[in-house]
N, C-alpha and C positions, 0 to 999 in steps of 0.2 A: 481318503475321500475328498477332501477341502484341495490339495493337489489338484484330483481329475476334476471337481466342481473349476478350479479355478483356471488351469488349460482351454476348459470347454467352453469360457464364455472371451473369446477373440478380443471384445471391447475393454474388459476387465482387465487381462493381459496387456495391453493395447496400453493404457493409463500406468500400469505398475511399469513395464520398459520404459516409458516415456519417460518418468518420475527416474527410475535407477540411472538413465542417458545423461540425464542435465545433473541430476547430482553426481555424477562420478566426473564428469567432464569438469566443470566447475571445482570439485576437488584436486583434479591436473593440473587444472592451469593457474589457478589462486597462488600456491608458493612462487609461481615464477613472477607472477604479476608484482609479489610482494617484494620479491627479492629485486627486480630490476627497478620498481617504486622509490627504494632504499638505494639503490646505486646510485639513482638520476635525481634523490632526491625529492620527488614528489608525494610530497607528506604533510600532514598538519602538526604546526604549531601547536603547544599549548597558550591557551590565553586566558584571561579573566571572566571569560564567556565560557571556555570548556570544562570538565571536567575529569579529562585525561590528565596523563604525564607526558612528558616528554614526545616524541614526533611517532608519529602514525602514518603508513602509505591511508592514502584517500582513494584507491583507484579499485575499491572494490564491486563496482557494479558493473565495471568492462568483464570479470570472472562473470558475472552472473546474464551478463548480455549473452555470453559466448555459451553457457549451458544452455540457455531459456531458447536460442537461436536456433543452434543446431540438433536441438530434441523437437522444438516445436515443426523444423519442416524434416526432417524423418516421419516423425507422425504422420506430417501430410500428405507424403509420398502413398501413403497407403488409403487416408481417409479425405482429401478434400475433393473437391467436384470441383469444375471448371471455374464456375464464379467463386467459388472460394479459394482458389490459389492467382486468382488476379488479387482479390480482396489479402491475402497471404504476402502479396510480392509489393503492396502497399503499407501494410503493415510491417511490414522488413524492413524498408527505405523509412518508413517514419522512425522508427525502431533505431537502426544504425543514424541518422539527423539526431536525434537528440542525447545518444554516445558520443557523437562527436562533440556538442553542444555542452555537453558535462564535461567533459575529459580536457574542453579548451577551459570549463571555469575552473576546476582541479587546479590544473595546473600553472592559468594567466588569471583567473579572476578576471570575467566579463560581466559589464551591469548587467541590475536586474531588468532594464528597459529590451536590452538584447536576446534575455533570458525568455523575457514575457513576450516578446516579438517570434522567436521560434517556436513557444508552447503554442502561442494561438493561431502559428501557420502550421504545425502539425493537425492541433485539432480541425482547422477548416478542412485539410485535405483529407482527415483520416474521412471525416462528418461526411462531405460533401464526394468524397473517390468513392465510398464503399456504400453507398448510402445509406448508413447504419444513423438511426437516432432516435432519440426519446421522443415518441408521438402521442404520448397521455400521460396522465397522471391518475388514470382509472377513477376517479372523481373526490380524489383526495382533494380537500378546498372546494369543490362543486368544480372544478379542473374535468373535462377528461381527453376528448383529441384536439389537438393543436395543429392550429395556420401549417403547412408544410415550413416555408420560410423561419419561424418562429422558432418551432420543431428542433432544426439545426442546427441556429441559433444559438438555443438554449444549450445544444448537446456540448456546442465548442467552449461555452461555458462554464460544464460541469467538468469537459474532461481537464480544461486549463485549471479549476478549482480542485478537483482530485489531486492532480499533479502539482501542485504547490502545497496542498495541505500536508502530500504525503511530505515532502521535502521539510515540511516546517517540524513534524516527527522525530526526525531524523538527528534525536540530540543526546541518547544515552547508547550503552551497547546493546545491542539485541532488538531495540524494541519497533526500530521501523521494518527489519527482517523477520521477527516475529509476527508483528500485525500485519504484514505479506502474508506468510505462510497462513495464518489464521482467516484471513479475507478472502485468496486464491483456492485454499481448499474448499470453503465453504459456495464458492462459485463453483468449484468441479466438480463439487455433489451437484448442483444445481443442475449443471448444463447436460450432467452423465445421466440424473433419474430424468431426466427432459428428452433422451436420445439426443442432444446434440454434441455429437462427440470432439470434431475438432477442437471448439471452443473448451472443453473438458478437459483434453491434451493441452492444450498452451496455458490454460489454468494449474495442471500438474506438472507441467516443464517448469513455470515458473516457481512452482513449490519445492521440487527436487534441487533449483539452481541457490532459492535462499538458504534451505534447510545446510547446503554445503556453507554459503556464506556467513550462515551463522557459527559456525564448528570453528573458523579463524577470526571472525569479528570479536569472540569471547575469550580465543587463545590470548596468551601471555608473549609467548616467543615470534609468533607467526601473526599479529592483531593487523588485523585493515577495517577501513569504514567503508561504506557506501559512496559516500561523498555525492556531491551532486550528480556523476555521471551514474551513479545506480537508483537515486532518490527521483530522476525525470524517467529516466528508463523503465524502473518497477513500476510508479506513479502512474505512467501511461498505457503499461500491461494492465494495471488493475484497473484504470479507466474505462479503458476497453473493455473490461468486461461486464463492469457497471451496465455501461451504456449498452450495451449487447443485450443483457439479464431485460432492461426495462424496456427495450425496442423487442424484443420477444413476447414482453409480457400482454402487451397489446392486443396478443393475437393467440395465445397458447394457453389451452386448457387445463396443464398440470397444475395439481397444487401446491407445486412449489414457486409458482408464478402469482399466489393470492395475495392481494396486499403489496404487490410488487416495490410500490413507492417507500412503504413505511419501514418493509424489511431493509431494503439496500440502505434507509438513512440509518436504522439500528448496527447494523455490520460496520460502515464507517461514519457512526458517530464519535467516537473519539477522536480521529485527526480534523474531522470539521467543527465541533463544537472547540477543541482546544483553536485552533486559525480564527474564528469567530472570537472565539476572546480575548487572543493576545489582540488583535485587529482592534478592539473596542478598547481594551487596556492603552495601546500605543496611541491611538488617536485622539484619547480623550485628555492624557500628558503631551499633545499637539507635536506627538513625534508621527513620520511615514509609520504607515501600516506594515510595511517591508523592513523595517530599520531592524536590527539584530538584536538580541535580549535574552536575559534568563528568565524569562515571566511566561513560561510555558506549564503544564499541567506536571510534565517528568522533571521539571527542573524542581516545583513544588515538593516535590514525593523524595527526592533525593535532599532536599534542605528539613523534610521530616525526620533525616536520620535512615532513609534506607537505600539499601544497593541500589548497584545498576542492573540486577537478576531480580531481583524482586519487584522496583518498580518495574518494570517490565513484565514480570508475571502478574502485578497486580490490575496493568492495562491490556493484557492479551485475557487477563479473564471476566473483566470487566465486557469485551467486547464478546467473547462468549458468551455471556449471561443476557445480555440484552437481547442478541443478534435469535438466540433460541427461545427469549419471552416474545418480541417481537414475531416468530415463528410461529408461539403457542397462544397468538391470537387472531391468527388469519381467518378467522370463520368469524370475526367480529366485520360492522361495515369498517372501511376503511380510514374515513376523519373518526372513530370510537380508538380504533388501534393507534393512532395519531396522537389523539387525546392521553392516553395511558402512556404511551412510551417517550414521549417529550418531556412532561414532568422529573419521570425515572430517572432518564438520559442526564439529564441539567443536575438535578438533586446528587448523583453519582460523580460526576464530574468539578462538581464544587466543594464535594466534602473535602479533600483535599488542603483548600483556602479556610476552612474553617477549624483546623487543629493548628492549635499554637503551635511555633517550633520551641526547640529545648531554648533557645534565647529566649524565646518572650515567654518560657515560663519562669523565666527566672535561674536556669539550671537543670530544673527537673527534668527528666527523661520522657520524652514522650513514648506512646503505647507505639510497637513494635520498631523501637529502634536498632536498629543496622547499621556497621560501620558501611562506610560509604568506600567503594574498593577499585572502583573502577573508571573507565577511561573516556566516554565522548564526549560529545560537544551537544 
């Protein structure tokens, strides 16, 4: 019966191919990616900054570009409508610019001036080609529609602050491919109980092409990272969706659109409250807010004594528990759900900083200590 229930409903179908396309695709091509990585040598060093051994291909988000790519326009062959396969064929081009954009830092290391000059001509053209942006903040702050100018603005903003925050992540195994997986699914219930299907597909494409890239990110024989060409690429998948979810909510009466502001800051508070803090850490020691460091939230959790599985589970469930308290107060006003989930958020996020390590206790073992086993940066 669950079978013929699930034949019957075309869109449901629709989402589960899409998801099996990019994960099996990305399971193809990832070994070769790795193995020609390792021939031409395009891999990371260990250094004093990471927590690997020995060298690693970096060229894991060109696998994940190429599942996410080729599942998201199959999907579309059957479900976009004209403006959305212009809006599609824009998304493509920004999509492959910022693959190239990684893939030239991989492997030549280009500044961050260069870096930040591409994300924020990506965001103008995605903002202003598609014209997709955040037009309210439904009266979070006494906020609610915004100047048009302003609007876009702000969008090329958030999506250049998404994509950097994600990239700042991006320093133990699993945990920036998990918190994909966990953000993008949670947008493809969003977009699927909303009827809006395509955005639903390239939400599940990009979950099918992580959930592959996590299966060799945690391998032993076969390990690759993200590296910057997958941390701007996903970054900007997930942007995109942000921005989409909050430019809907403007206007769309489901109730998974209530609170629209408060939920999307609970889903990705953890990559913006950790950027926010190392940002204040580094600037206030009168180093660039950009300059490189272990003084991140996961670098903390690993200097606790625990893996690189665990902290990582303990930040994918962190983002679960917020992401569905925030959820389970949508029928409050908006600044009330604001008020409550800010505090939570910060208090969660610094506990952390406030448990001695085994050094400063002198020896003693701190509570759940983990040898530490594992490899990123």
């Amino acid at each position: 019966m669950e079978l013929v229930k699930l034949l019957s409903d075309f869109k449901l179908l629709a989402l589960l191919c899409t998801l099996l396309v990019a994960l099996i695709t990305t399971l193809v091509v990832m070994p070769q990616i790795v193995s020609i990585s390792k021939v031409k040598n395009l891999t990371a060093q260990a250094n004093e900054r990471m927590s690997h051994v020995g060298v690693v291909p970096t060229l894991g988000g060109l696998g994940v570009f190429i599942g996410l790519l080729l599942a998201t326009n199959l999907a579309a062959v059957f479900f976009a409508n004209y403006n959305q396969i212009i809006d599609l064929l824009i998304f493509n081009i920004l999509l492959l610019l910022l693959l190239v954009i990684g893939v030239s830092d991989d492997i030549m290391s280009i500044s961050p001036r260069k870096k930040m000059f591409f994300q924020l001509l990506t965001a103008f053209i995605f903002t202003f080609g598609t014209n997709t942006h955040i037009g309210s903040f439904m009266g979070l702050f006494g906020l609610d529609e915004f100047n048009i100018v302003f609007a876009k603005l702000f969008t090329v903003f958030v999506i250049v602050l998404i994509i950097n925050a994600y990239n700042l992540i991006d320093g133990i195994d699993g945990l920036a491919g998990s918190l994909g997986v966990v953000i993008s699914s949670v947008m493809a219930g969003v977009f699927y109980a909303s009827d809006h299907i395509l955005p639903a597909l390239i939400a599940v494409a990009l979950v099918g092409a992580l959930v592959a890239f996590l299966i060799y990110n945690f391998s032993h024989r076969r390990k690759i990272f993200l590296g910057d060409t997958g941390s701007m690429v996903v970054g900007f998948v997930l942007a995109f969706q942000v921005v989409l979810y909050l430019s809907l909510s403007a206007s769309e009466t489901s109730p998974v659109f209530k609170n629209a502001p408060v939920f999307i800051l609970a889903l990705i508070s953890y990559p913006l409250l950790d950027t926010l803090r190392v940002f204040v850490v580094r600037i206030a020691k009168g180093r660039s807010p950009f300059s490189a460091d272990r003084n991140h939230i996961h670098h903390r959790l690993l200097d606790l004594g625990l893996s690189h599985k665990l902290a990582t589970f303990i930040l994918v469930l962190y983002t679960a528990f917020v992401t569905i308290l925030a959820y389970s107060l949508k029928d409050l006003s908006i600044n009330t759900a604001f008020a409550i989930m800010l505090p939570i958020c910060t208090v969660l996020v610094i506990i952390p900083f406030l448990i001695k390590t085994k050094e400063a206790r002198g020896g003693m073992a701190v509570p759940f200590a983990f040898k530490v086993t594992s490899h990123n940066d």
